[in-house]
C-alpha positions as CSV (number, residue, x, y, z in Angstrom):
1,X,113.8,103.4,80.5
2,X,113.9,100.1,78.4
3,X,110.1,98.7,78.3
4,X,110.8,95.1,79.8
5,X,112.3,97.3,83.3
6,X,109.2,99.1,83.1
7,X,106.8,96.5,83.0
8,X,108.9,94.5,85.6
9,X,108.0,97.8,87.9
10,X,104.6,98.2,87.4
11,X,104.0,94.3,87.8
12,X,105.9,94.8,91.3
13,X,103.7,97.8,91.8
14,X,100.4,96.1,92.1
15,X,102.1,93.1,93.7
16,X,103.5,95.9,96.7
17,X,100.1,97.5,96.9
18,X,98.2,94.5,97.1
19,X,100.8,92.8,100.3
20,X,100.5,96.4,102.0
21,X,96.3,96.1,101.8
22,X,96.7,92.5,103.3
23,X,99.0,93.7,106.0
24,X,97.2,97.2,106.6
25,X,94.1,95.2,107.2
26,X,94.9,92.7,109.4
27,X,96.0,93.4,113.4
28,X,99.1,90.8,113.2
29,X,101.4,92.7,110.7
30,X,104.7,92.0,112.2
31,X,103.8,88.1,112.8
32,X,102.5,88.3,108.8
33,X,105.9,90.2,107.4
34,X,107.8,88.1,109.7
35,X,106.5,85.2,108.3
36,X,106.2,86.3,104.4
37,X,109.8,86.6,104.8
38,X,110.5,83.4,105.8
39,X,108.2,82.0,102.8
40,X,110.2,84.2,100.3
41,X,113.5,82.3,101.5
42,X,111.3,79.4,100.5
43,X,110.9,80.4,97.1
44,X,114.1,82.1,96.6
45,X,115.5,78.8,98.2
46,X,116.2,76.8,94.9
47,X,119.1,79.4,93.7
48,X,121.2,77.8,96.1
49,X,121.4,75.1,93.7
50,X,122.6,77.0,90.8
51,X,124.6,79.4,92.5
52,X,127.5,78.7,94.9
53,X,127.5,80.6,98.0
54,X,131.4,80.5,97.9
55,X,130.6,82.5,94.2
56,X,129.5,85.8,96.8
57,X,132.5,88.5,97.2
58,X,133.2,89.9,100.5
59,X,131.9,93.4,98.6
60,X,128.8,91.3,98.2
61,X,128.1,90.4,101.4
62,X,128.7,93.9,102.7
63,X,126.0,94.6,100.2
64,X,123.6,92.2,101.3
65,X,124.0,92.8,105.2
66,X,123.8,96.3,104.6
67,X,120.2,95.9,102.5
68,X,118.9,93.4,105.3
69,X,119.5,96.3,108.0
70,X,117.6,98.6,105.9
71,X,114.9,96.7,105.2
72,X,114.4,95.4,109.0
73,X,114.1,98.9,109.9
74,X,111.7,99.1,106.8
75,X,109.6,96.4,108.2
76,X,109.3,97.8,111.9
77,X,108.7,101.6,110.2
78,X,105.8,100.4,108.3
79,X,104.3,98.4,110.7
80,X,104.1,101.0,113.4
81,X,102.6,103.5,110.8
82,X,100.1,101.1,109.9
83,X,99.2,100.9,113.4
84,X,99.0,104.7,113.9
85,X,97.1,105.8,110.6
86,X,94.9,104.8,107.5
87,X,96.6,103.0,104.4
88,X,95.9,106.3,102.4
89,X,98.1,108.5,104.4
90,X,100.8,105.8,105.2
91,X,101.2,104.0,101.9
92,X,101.6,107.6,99.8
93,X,104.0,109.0,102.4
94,X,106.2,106.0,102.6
95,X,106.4,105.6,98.7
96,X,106.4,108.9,98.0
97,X,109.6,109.7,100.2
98,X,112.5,107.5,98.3
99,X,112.4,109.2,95.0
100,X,112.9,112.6,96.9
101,X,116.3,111.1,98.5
102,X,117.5,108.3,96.3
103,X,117.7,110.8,92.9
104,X,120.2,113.0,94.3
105,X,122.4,110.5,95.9
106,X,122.1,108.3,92.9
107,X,123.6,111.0,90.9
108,X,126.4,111.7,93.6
109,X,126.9,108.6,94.5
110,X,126.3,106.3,91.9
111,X,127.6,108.8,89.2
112,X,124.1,108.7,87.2
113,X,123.2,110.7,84.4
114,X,119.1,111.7,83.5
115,X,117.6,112.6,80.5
116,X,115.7,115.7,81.0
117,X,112.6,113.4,80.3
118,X,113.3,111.5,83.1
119,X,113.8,114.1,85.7
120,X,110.6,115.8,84.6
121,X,108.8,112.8,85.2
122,X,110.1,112.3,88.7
123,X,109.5,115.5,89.5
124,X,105.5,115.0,88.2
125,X,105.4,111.7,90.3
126,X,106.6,113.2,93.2
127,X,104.1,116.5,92.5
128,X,101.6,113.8,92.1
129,X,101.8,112.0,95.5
130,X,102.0,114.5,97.3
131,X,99.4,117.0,95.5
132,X,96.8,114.1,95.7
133,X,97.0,112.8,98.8
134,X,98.1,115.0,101.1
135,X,101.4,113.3,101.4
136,X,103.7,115.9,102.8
137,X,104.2,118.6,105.6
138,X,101.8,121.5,104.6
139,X,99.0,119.2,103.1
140,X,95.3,118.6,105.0
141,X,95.1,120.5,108.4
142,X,94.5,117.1,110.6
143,X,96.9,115.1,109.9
144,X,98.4,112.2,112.0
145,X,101.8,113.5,112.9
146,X,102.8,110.1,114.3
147,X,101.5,108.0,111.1
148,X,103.3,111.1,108.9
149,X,106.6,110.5,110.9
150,X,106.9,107.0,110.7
151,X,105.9,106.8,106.7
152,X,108.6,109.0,106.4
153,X,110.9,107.3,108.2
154,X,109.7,104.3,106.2
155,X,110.4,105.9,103.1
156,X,113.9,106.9,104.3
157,X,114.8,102.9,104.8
158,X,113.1,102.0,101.8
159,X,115.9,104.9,99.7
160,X,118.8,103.1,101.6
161,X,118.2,99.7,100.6
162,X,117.0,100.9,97.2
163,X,120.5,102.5,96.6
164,X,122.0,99.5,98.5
165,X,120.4,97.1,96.1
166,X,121.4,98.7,93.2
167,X,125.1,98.1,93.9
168,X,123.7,94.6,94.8
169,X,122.5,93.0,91.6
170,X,125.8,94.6,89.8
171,X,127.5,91.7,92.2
172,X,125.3,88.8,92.7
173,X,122.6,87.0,90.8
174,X,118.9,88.4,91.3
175,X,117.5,85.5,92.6
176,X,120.6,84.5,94.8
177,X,120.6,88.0,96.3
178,X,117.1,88.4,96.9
179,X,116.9,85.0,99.2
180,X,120.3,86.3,100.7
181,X,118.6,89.9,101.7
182,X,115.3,88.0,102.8
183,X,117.2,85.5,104.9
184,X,119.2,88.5,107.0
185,X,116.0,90.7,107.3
186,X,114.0,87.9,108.6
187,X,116.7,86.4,110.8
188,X,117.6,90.2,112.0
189,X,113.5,90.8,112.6
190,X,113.4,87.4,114.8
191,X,116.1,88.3,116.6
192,X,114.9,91.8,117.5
193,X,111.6,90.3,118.5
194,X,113.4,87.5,120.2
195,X,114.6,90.4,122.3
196,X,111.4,92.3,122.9
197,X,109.6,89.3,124.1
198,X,107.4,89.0,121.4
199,X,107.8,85.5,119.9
200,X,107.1,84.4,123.8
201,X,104.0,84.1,123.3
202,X,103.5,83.2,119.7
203,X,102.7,79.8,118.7
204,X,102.8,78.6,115.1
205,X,99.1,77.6,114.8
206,X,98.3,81.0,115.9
207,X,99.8,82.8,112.7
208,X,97.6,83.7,109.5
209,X,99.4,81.3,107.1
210,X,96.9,81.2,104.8
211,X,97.2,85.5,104.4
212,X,101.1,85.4,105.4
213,X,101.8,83.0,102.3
214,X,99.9,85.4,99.8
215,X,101.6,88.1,101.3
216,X,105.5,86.3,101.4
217,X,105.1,84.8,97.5
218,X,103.7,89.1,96.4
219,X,106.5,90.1,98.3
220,X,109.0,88.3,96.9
221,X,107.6,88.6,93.4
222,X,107.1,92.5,94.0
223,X,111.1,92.3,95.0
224,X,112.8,90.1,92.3
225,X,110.9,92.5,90.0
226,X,112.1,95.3,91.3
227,X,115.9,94.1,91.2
228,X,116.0,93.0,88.1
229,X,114.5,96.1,86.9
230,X,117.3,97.9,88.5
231,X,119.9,95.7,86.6
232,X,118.2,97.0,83.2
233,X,117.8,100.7,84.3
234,X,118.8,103.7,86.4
235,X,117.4,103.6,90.0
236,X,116.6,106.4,89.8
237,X,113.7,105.6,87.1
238,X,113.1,102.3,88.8
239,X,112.5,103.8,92.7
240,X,110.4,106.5,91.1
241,X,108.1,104.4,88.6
242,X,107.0,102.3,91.2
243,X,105.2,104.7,93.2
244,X,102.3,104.3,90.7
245,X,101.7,101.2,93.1
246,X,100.3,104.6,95.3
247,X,97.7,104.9,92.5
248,X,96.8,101.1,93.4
249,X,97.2,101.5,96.9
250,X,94.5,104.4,96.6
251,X,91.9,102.5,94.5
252,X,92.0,99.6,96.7
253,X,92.2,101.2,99.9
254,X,88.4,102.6,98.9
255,X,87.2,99.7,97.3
256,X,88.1,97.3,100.0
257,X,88.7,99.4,103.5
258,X,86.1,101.7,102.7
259,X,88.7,105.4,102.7
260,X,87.4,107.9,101.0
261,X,89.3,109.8,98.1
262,X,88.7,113.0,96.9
263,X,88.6,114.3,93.3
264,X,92.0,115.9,94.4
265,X,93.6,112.5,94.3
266,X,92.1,111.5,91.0
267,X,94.0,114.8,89.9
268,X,97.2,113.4,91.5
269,X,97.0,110.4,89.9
270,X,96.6,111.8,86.5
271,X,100.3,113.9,86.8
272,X,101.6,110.4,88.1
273,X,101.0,108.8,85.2
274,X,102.2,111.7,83.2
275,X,105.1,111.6,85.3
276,X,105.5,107.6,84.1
277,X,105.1,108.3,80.4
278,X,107.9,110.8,80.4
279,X,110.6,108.3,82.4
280,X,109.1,105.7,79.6
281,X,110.7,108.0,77.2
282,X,114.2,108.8,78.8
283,X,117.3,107.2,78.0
């Protein structure tokens, strides 16, 4: 994996981790990803000016709709999981999931060839996540089966619009496709809670801005990362390498909300980072 991609992934890694704490730990997490959304359009906003929208292909646009779909469905998963269980058990499950599904399709699909390296590290990143915190079927005794169904779920969205994006930035600019993807997901999320009744009773002055800004300028940072890191390398290296955001999630979830983590999960971070170094070295 070429050094810039990997160092575009890690930066989007802590940048994920950190917008999941600020989400996790605040009771208004759809009003605060609704919002971010809306201040990544914002930011993306300028690329209108250097790229034509009559530039994107009709194959383009299928791409984009497609990713905003996923990614709505990303938005509601992970805020119902955050509701039902602790950002240690969510945030592992949900990132854990995608390399597990978007590997083999990648390979079918996408026609992808991995260096041994690289499918030995997956497999320790995987091992790691799910070894260290308890991140799959068959881990701790008590776990939250509603909080474990809907990070996987979330995981499952977050494979689709990986693959999805990866076809993506092969067709239009980074920077023009990411505002294109945020502009359906948050149109797609209004309208769904247009629907529900729940922007009834919301009124502007009401909304963390101050939190949802952070959160929208680290999410769209932690996205146009990611993308371009998938025009440079195989998703396959990309969707796995960022999971060491998990080993982020897990540091600040017990310096700041107080979880505890057990010297299991210092284990499982150890085989993650193994896991990285070997997808450093494939080609």
């Amino acid at each position: 994996m070429p050094l810039a991609a990997l160092l575009l992934v890690l930066g989007a890694a802590v940048c994920h981790s950190v917008w999941n704490l600020l989400v996790k730990s605040d009771a208004r997490r759809l009003e605060i990803q609704s919002g971010a959304l809306l201040v990544g359009v914002v930011l993306c906003s300028p690329a209108l000016l250097i790229y034509p929208l009559t530039a994107v292909s009709p194959a383009a646009w299928g791409a984009v709709l497609v990713s905003g779909l996923f990614e709505a469905g990303y938005v509601f998963a992970l805020t119902a999981a955050y509701g039902a269980g602790d950002l240690s058990l969510v945030y592992p499950v949900a990132r854990g999931t995608p390399p597990l599904l978007v590997v083999p399709l990648a390979i079918v699909l996408l026609g992808e060839r991995l260096a041994w390296q690289g499918l030995v590290g997956i497999g320790l990143v995987v091992l790691g996540i799910a070894a260290g915190h308890g991140g799959f079927p068959g881990g701790p005794a008590r776990v939250n089966r509603r909080a474990l169904a809907l990070a996987l779920l979330t995981g499952v969205f977050t494979a689709g619009y990986s693959l999805v994006n990866k076809l993506g930035v092969a067709l239009v600019p980074v920077p023009l496709y990411a505002l294109l993807v945020f502009a359906v997901d948050a149109t797609l999320i209004s309208l769904a809670r247009w629907l529900r009744g729940g922007l009834a009773g919301t009124r502007v002055r009401d909304t963390p801005w101050g939190r949802t800004i952070v959160v929208g300028v680290l999410m769209m940072a932690a996205y146009l990362a990611v993308l371009a890191a998938m025009a440079q390398a195989p998703v396959s290296y990309v969707v796995a390498a960022r999971e060491v955001s998990v080993v982020v999630a897990a540091i600040l979830g017990a310096l700041v909300l107080r979880e505890r983590h057990p010297a299991g999960r210092i284990a499982g971070a150890a085989v993650i980072f193994a896991g990285l170094v070997l997808i450093a070295l494939a080609r």
